[in-house]
Phi, psi and omega in degrees: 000146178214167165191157211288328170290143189205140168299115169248121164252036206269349159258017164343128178275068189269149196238156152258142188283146179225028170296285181340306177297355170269023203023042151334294187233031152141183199303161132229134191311152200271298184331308199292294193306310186298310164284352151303309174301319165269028159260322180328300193282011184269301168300358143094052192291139163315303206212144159276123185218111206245203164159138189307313183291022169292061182104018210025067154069036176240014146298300194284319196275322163308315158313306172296310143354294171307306182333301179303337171280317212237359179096200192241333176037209178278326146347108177246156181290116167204147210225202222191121191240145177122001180202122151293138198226160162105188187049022166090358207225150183288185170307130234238138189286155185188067165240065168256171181284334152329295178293355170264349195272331181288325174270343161316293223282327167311316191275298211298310201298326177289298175265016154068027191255123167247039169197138172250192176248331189208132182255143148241150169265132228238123186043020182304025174329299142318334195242003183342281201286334146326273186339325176269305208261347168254278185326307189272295174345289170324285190292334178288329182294337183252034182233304184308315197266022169068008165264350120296148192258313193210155150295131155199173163264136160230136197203141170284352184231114171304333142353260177312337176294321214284343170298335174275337166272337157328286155250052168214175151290066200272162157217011190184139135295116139268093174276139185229102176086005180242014182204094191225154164267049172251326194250140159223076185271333194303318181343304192282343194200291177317321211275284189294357178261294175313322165306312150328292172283334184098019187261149177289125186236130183250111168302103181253187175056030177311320175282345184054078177074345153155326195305345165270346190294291164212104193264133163150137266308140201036057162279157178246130193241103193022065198041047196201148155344059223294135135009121176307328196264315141030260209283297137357297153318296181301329189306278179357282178308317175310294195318314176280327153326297197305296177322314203273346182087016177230112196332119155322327191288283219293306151311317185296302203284336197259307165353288201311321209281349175270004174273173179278315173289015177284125154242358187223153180222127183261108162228170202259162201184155207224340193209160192283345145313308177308309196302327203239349146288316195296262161034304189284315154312300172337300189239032180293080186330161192231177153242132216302325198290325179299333184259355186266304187282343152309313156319300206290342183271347187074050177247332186234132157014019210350347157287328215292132187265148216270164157288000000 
């Protein structure tokens, strides 16, 4: 099936995840990691994006490494507050003000930086009301005194993001895995509020955990085995993609950018190849029908707006 409307991405704004280069999910030659970062910035990527529980902080320091090859260009930084790293102990809760300016001055010293672009409070789940009354303050003063460009969260569960623009001075989001074409719950209450306020939203987790990447049976689903009814869904989603002739990654990657407070879609990359397919996904014209026939199977939101 085909048809003459097609999606143009050919600016797609994308950033790279640099969790994989801290071996998040298994070793990577440290030469591999440094050149990953640098085609991103070769490839002219939108946004870099770390955080010291990466690796204990060997996300950051293999960034800076890159930093250090190719300069800062256009491209912006950001990096993640709220867990103390080192010493030999797994990651630790630190989201008082003391513990952000001090793990601040850590990821800079790591990453060879005296400014970052984007700060987030990183997974404060637990940690909510510290997160309003410590955390996101402590980073606004330091966004007001100019060692920071923006505030912002990153978290997997739109719920709590959407309590956190609510109530702070957020200016960017990171939603992970909640505003996906396989899911759209950020749809109902985080979207429309960030759109309301103006706050900015970077779609990570596209794949939803690898599962759209290849779904099938024991696949990872929001870092788990995925659910049989699941699992179902993405085939679903695969199947039509196929009739149309279009990689299932490439729909996953494109999807998140029609909503309007979408301005970035975040994917992780291991080798400067991955860096220059997920690129390549990006900027694939789509064809309309596709996303049209997805709607009409009851697979995407009836709100959610198309590409």
């Amino acid at each position: 099936m085909t048809d003459a409307r097609t999606t143009d991405r050919t600016k797609a704004p994308m950033g790279l995840g640099c969790a994989p280069i801290g071996d998040l999910y298994g070793p990577v030659d440290p030469a591999t990691a440094v050149a990953t970062v640098v085609a991103a910035v070769e490839a002219e990527a939108a946004l870099l994006d770390t955080a010291p529980k990466y690796g204990d902080g060997l996300s950051e320091r293999r960034v800076g490494q890159a930093l250090a090859a190719t300069g800062r260009r256009t491209f912006r930084l950001s990096t993640k507050v709220g867990w103390a790293i080192g010493e030999g102990r797994p990651p630790r809760p630190a989201f008082g003000a003391d513990d952000v300016r001090r793990g601040l001055e850590d990821s800079m010293r790591r990453l060879g930086v005296d400014h970052i672009d984007v700060v987030h409070v990183h997974d404060p789940d637990d940690h909510l009301d510290e997160a309003v009354t410590r955390t996101v303050p402590a980073l606004v003063r330091l966004r007001d005194e100019g060692v920071i460009g923006a505030v912002g969260a990153g978290m997997n569960s739109n719920r709590l993001l959407h309590e956190l623009v609510r109530r702070t001075d957020l200016d960017c989001v990171l939603i992970a895995g909640r505003y996906t074409l396989l899911e759209q719950p950020a749809l109902a209450d985080l979207l429309p509020l960030c759109a309301q306020r103006g706050v900015e939203v970077i779609a990570a987790g596209v794949y939803n955990s690898g599962l759209l990447a290849d779904p099938r049976p024991g696949a990872p689903y929001n870092y788990r085995p995925v659910p049989d009814d699941v699992l179902a869904r993405a085939l679903r989603i695969k199947e039509i993609c196929e009739r149309h002739s279009v990689p299932l990654r490439a729909a996953a990657v494109q999807f998140p950018l029609a909503h309007p407070a979408v301005t970035t879609v975040l994917v992780g990359a291991a080798t400067p190849e991955e860096v220059a397919d997920n690129l390549r996904l990006a900027r694939l014209p789509l064809p309309a029908l596709l996303w049209e026939e997805l709607r009409e199977a009851g697979l995407l939101d009836p709100l959610a707006p198309l590409p």
